[in-house]
N, C-alpha and C positions, 0 to 999 in steps of 0.2 A: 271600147270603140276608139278609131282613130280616126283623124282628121290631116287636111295638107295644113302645114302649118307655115310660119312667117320663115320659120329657120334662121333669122339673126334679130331677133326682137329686143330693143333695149331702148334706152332715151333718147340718144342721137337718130331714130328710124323713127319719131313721133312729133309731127308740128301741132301746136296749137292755133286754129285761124279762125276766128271769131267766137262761136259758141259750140266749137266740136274739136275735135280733134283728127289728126287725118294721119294714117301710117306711111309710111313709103317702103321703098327698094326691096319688093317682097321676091328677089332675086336668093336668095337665102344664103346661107353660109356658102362664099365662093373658094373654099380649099375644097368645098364635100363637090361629087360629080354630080351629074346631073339628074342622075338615077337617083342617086342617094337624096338630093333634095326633092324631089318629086312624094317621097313615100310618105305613104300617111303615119301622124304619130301622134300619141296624146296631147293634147293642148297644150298639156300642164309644162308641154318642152320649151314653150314661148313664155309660159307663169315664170319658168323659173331664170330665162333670159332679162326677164324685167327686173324681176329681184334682185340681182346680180346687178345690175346698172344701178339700183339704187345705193348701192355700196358701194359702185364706184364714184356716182357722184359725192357721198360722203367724203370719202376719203379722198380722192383728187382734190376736192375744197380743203380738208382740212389740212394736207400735204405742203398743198400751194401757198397758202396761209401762212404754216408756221416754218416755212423753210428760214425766215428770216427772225422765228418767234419758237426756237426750239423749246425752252420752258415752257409754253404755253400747250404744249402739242398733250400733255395729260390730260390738261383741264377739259381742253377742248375735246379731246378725245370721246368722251360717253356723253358730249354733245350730238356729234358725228355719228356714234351710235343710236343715241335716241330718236334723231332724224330717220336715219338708215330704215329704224323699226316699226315708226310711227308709220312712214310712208311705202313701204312695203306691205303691212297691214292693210292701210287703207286700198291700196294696190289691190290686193286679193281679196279684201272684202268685196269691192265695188265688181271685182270680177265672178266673184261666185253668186252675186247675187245677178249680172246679168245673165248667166250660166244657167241659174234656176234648176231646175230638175231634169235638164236634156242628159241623154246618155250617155256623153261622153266623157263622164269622170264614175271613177269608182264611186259607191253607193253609201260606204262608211268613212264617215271623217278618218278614223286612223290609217286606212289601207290612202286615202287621199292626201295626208300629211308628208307617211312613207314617200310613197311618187314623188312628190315635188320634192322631197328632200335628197333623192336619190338624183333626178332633174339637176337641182342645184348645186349637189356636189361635182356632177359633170360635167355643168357649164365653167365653175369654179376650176376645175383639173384643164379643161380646154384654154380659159383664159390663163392660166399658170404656164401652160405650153407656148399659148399665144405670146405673154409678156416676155419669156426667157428668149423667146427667138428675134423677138422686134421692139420692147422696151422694159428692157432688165429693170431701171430705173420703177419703173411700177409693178414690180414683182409680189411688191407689200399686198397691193390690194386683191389679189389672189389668194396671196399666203392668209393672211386675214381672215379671207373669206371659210378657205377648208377648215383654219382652225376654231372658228363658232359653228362652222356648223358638227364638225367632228365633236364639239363639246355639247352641242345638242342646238339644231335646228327650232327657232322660232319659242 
């Protein structure tokens, strides 16, 4: 089953204001037309737009950090990742569990893993395009991103 989705869902599109939280600009990806944002597509296309943002905020912190603390950039490193992972995790748990049993994810965790991973890698490929044309400078956290998940996803 498919659903209209956010089409650009990531941390910057999420305030927190008081005891909820509230999405915005559900105007969706403004390079795709209008047709194209309109269609319905698995949820899991917005699961893996979050994802993606949590590794960017990883890594833009750690980036910003150690520009003046190159040495440190290892240590800090599988910091960076363990945040990345921890909150991602809890990302998709808290979302499968409000998800619960409705129809619109595949039915077996492995065919549901696939998806998002598949999800992720093309957000990953979109933001590599994105960075190369508008900030080379952060090309890292794309590259990054394809190459854990090419070495295997979550």
């Amino acid at each position: 089953m498919r659903i209209r989705v956010h089409g650009d869902y990531h941390l910057g599109q999420v305030l927190h204001a008081e005891e909820d939280f509230v999405i915005l600009d559900f105007e969706g990806e403004p390079a795709k037309s209008i047709a194209e944002r309109r269609m319905k597509q698995s949820p899991l296309k917005d699961v893996a737009g979050m994802i993606r943002s949590f590794s960017y905020a990883a890594y833009a912190a750690l980036f910003a950090f150690t520009v003046h603390a190159a040495d440190d950039y290892a240590t800090l490193e599988a910091w960076a990742d363990t945040w990345e992972h921890w909150a991602a995790d809890a990302f998709l748990k808290g979302y499968m569990t409000a998800i619960g049993e409705a129809p619109l994810l595949p039915r077996s965790a492995a065919s549901r893993r696939a998806l998002l991973a598949a999800f992720t890698l093309d957000k990953a490929m979109y933001e590599l395009a994105y960075e190369l044309n508008n900030r080379p400078d952060w090309v890292r956290i794309p590259l990054l991103g394809i190459r854990k998940l090419i070495d295997g996803p979550w």
